[in-house]
N, C-alpha and C positions, 0 to 999 in steps of 0.2 A: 400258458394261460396268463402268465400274469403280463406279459407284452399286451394282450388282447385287453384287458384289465386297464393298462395306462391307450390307450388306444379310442376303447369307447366310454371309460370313465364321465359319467356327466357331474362329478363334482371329486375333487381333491381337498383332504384336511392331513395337516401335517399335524402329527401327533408327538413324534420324540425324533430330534434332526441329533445330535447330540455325535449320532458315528454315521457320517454324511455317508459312506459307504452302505450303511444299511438304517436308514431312513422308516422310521414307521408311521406308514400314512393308514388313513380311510377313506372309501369310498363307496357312493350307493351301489346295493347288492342289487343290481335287477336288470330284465332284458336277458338277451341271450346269457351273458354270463352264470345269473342266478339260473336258468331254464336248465342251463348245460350239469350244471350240481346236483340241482333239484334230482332230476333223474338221475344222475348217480345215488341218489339217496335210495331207491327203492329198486334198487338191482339184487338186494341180496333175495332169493327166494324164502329161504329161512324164516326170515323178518317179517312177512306177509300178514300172518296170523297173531304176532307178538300183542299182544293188550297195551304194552304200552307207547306201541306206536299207531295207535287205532285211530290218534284223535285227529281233528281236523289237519289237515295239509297239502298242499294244494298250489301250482303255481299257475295264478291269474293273469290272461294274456289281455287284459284291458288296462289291470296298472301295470304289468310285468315285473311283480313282487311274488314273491312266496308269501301265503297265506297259512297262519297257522304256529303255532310254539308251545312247545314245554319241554321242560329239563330234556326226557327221551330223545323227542325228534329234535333238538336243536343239536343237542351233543350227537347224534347219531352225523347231522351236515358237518359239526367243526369238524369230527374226523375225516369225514370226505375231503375237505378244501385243506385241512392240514399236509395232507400230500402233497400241496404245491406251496406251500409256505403262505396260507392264508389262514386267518384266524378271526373267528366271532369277537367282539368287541368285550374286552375286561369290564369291569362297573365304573374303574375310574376313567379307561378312555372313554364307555359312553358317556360316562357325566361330562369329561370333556368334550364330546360331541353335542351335548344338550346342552353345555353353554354357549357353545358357537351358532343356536339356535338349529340346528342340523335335524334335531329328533322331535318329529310330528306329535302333537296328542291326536287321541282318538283312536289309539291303539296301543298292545301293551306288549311290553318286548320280554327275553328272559337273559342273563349276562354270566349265567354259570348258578352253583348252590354258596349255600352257607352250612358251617356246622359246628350250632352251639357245643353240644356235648354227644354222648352216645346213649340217650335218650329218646323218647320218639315226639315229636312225628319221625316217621321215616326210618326207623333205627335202625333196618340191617345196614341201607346207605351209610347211614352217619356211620356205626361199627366197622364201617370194611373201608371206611377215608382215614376212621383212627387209625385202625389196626399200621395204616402206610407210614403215619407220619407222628413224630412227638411236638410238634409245633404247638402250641398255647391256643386253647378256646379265645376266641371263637375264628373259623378258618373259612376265609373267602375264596371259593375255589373257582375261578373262571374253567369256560369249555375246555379250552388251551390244554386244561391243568387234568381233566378227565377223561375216563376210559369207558366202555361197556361192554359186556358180552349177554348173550341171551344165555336165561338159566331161568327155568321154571322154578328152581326154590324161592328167588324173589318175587315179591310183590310186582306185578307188572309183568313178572318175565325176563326181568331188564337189571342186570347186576350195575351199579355204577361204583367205579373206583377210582382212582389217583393214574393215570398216566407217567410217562418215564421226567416228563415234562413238567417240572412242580417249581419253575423260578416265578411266576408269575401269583403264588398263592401270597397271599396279606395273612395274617395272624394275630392272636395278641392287642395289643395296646395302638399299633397300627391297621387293624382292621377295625378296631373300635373307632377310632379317628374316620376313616372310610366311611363308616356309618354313622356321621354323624348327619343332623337330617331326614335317618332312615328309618323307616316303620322297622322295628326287630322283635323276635322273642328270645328267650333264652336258653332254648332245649332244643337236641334233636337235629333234623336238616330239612332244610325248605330252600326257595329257587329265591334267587337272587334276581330283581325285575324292575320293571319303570311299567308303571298303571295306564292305564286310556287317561289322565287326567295330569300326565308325565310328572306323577307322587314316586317319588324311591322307595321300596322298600324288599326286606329278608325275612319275612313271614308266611309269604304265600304257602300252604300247604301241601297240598297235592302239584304232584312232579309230574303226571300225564296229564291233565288236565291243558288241550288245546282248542279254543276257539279261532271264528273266523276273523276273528279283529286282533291276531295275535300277530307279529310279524317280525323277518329277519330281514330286514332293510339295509341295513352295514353289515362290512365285510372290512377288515386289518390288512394290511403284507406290510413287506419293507422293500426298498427299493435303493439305487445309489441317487444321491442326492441331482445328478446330472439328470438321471432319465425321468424321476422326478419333476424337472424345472421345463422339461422339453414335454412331458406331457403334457403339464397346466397350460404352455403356451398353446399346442395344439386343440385344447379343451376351449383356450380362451377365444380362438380362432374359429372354433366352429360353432360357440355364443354367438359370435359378433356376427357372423355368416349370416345365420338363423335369422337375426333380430333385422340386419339389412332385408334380408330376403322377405320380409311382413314390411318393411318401413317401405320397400317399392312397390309392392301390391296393393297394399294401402294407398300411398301416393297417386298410385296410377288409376285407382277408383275416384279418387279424390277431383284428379285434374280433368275425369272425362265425365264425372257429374256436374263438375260445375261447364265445362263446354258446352253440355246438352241444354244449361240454364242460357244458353250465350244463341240457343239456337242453331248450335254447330254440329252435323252429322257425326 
């Protein structure tokens, strides 16, 4: 997939080049790529009835975006596309993606949880992220970083824990720094998101909670810095295609409106 991935990519962001062998870029989630996920997402039967995946989601074949987010269903995709070595956007790559002007408002995204203490809201979550790790309040967990199983004792349905996978979590004095900027509380565990109004913040409440203006629009992998460079150029090539392809159609209405002014059949 991820050949396919540099293939019909309609935009590349270089995020960390640093080991040119494995390269971590972004690019928009959407079009067959996202469709082809999408529906991996709702293959498990089991999952059908779960409450906490009830809430809106949806892939819209008019923008060709996934419609729809919260903790549940978003972690339920990073695990899907984790199989190919893809991964939902950490808070700091997206914040790096929102500075490159990359992330829309007018909808609002979710980048993994937070969790002040083991307190609530949320407190079996936040309990069973302690119970993993002795890392310092307060703990920025991206998707990357967690797990789920379906278990009726939780709220939801929807057990969320710590995956094998925990390099990517911020902690400490360093996730306080991460948040600076950020709407936060200080108890408990809430989703970690960027607003319809592209506001940061780690207080959002409720973890099922999915609207239709909710969206997963980026998607991470890593690549070798070669095939990388040969994408962009192919990307750059079929911009330029594109934009030729309107500048002669244009022209050519151009050149036979004015002949018709000229009297010319």
């Amino acid at each position: 997939m991820l050949d396919r991935v540099l293939e019909t990519a309609e935009d590349l962001v270089v995020l960390d080049s640093r080991n040119c062998y494995k390269v971590k870029f972004a690019f928009p989630f959407k079009g067959e790529v996202a469709r082809h996920y999408f529906d991996k997402t709702l293959a498990n039967p089991d999952e059908r009835d779960v409450e906490g995946f009830k809430g809106c989601w949806k892939y819209d074949s008019k923008t060709e975006l996934i419609h729809g987010s919260s903790v549940f269903l978003t972690l339920r995709l990073d695990k899907v596309v984790r199989k190919e070595d893809l991964w939902i956007p950490t808070l700091e790559e997206a914040r790096l993606l929102d500075k490159k002007g990359k992330l829309s408002n007018g909808v609002y995204r979710d980048f993994g949880v937070v969790v002040y203490s083991q307190g609530e809201p949320n407190q079996r979550v936040a309990k069973e992220i302690r119970s993993q790790t002795k890392r310092k309040f307060p703990l920025i967990v991206p998707f990357s970083a967690l797990d789920y199983r379906v278990d009726s004792e939780f709220p939801n349905g929807v057990a969320v824990f710590l995956s094998d996978n925990q390099d990517e979590i911020k902690s400490g004095k360093k996730a306080q720094e991460i948040f600076s900027n950020c709407y936060t509380r200080d108890s408990g565990a809430c989703r970690v998101s960027q607003d319809r109004d592209g506001d940061w913040g780690a207080g959002w409440l409720g973890l099922d909670g999915s609207g239709g203006d909710g969206r997963v629009d980026w998607m991470c992998g890593e690549a070798p810095s070669g095939d990388l460079s040969e994408a962009h150029c192919y990307l750059v090539l079929r911009r330029f295609h594109n934009q030729m392809g309107i500048l002669r159609s244009e022209g050519d209405i151009a050149i036979k409106a004015f002949d018709r002014s000229l009297g010319y059949n």
